[in-house]
N, C-alpha and C positions, 0 to 999 in steps of 0.2 A: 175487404170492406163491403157493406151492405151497402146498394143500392138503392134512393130512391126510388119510386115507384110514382109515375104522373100525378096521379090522386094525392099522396103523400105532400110531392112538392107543393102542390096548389092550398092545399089542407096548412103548411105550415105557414108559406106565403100569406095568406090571408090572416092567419094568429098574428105576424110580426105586422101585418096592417092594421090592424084592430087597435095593437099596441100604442102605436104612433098616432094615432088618432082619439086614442082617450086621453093620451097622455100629453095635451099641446103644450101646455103651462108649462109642463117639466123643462122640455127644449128651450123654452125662452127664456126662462129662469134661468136657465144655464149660460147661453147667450146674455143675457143681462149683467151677470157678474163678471165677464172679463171686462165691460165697458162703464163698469159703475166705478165710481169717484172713488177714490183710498179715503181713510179715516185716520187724522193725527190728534193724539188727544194732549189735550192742555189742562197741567194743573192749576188749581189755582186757592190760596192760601192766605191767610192773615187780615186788616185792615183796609178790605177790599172791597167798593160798593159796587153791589152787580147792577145795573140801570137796564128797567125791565119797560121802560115805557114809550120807546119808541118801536112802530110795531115794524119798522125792517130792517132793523139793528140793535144790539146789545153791546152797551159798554161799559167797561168797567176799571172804576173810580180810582186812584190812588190819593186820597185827602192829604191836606198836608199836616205832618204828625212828626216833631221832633223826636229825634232817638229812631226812628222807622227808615229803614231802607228798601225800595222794592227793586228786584231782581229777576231775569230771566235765565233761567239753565235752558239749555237745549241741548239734548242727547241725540244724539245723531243715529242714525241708523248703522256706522261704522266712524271709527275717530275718536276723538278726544272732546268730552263735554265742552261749553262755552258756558258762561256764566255773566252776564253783561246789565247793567245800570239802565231802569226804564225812566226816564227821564220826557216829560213832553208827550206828543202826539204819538200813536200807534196804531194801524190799522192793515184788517186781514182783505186782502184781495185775493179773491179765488173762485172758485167754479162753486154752484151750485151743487149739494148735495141728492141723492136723492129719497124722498120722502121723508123733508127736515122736519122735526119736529118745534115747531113755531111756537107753542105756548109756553115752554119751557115749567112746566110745574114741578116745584121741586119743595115739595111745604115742608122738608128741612131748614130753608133759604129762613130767617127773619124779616119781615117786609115792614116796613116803616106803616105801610097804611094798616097794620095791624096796631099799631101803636096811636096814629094821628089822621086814624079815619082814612076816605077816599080821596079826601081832596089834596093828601100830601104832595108835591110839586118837586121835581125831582133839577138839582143843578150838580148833576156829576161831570157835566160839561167843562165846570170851574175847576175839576179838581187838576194838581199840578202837572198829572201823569195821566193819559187815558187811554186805553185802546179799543176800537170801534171795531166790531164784530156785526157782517150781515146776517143775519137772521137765517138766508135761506142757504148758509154755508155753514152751518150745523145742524147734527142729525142728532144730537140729545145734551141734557144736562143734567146731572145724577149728581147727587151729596156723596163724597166718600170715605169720607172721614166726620163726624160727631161727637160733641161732648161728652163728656163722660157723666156727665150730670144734667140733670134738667135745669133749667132756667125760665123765669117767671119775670116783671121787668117793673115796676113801679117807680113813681112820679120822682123828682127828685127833690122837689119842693115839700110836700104832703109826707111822703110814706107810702100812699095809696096804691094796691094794685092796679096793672091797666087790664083792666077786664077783656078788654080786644083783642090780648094775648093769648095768645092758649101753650100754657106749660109745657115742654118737649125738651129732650135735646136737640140742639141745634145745627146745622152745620159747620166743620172747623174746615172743613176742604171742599171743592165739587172740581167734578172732571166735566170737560166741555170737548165733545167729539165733532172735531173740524174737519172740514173738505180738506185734502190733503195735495189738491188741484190747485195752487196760489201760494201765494208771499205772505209773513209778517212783515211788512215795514215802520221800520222806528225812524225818529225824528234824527237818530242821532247820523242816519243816513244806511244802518245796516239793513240788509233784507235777506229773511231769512228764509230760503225755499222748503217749504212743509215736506213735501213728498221725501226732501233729505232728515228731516228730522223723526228719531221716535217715538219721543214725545216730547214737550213744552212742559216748563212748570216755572208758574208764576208768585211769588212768596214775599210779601210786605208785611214784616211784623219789625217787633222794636230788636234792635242788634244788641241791647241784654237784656238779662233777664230780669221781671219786676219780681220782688218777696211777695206782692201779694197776688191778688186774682186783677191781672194786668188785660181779661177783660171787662171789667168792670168801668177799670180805670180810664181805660183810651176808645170806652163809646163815644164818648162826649166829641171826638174828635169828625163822627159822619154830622153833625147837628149844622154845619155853616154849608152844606152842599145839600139842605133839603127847604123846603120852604112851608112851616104849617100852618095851617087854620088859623084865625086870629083868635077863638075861644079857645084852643087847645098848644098854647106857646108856651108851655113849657120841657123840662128837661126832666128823662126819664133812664135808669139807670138798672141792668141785668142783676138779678138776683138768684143763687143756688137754689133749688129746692127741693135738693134728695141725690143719693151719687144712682144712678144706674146699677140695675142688676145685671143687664148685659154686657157684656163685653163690646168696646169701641169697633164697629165694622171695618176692615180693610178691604176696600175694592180694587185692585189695580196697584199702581204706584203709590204709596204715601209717604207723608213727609216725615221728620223727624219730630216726636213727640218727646215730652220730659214727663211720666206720669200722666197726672190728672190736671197736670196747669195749662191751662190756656192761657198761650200769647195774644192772639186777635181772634175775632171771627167776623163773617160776613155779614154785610146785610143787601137788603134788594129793594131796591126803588121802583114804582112810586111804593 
């Protein structure tokens, strides 16, 4: 074996300091990830209003809508899925994320103030089912599932396009990535510890299937949990306007699609 030589040693000793000291950020970063928060993601599906206006929590709506069931699976990390009735109160208790992403932009999302202005008034508070989600215990919200056709939305009185609208496909699903440091708890007295679960997926649509475009049909059901303008009271209904040349994106987990029918889709308040 060759022998260092003094000069050698001191020559390399100094390279592996140089190293260490250009490179601080790397070490901490590394340190950083074993003490940073896990991520459980939550689907979330059907006749479901996301409430975007209160700015340290996000809740979302289950209205009430005959023929509609809303459900919670939770797939556990090891086990036998659960499948359980959201009924009432719900709310995420858990640790801070870190570097949550707060404004949650997701211009897939349908926003009612695109339809009824700024001043639309959001009472998802009312609806039968809710669960309250703080703000600073998730790290993102992303659409991951889309119509397969665009939609455009006019008046239902008139005919009239709502110019406010801008044509798109919309979103049929979005993933919401939760602190995985904390509880779901439901009203019904369950609590469900995140860190055991792999993911969440939440899904209120009608329990059969409608012959026609059964979104169309069961908008009308977000309109008693919004409060609009007094010049602008009336009721506004989804309209096709062209199928997609692309292919519907799958991100992650999605749900069970039939085709090109839509069961529900979301909206977001105000």
């Amino acid at each position: 074996m060759k022998r260092m030589n003094r000069r050698e040693f001191f020559t390399a000793l100094g390279g592996a300091t140089a190293i260490s000291i250009a490179f601080p950020a790397m070490a901490s970063t590394s340190a950083a990830d074993k003490t940073a928060v896990g991520i459980t993601s939550l689907y979330v599906k059907g006749l479901v209003m996301v409430d975007l206006g209160d700015p340290t929590l996000i809740r979302l709506g289950f209205p009430k809508a005959e023929g509609h069931k809303a459900t919670l699976s939770v797939v556990p990390q090891s086990g036998v899925k659960q499948v359980l009735t959201i009924k009432g109160r719900g709310v995420v208790d858990a640790k801070p994320v870190d570097s949550p992403d707060t404004k949650f932009m997701v211009p897939e999302l349908i926003r009612m103030k695109e339809l009824y202005g700024n001043d639309v008034k959001s009472h998802v508070d009312n609806c039968p089912g809710v669960i309250s989600i703080p703000r600073n215990t998730i790290r993102s919200v992303v659409a991951t599932e889309l119509t397969s056709s665009r939609y455009t939305f006019v008046r239902k009185d008139t005919g009239e396009e709502v110019t406010g609208f801008r044509p798109r496909r919309v979103a049929d699903a979005i993933k919401i990535e939760l602190s995985s440091a904390g509880t779901l708890k439901l009203d019904s007295g369950k609590v469900i510890p995140l860190e055991t679960a792999r993911e969440l997926r939440v899904e209120y649509t009608a329990e059969r299937m409608a012959p026609t475009d059964a979104f169309s049909e069961h908008f009308h059901h977000y309109f008693p949990y919004i409060e609009r303008p007094a010049a602008l009271d009336f009721d506004v209904v989804p309209r096709k306007v062209g199928a997609a040349s692309s292919s519907t994106p799958r991100t992650g987990h999605h749900f069970m699609m039939l085709d090109t029918i839509i069961i529900c889709s979301l909206v977001a308040v105000p």
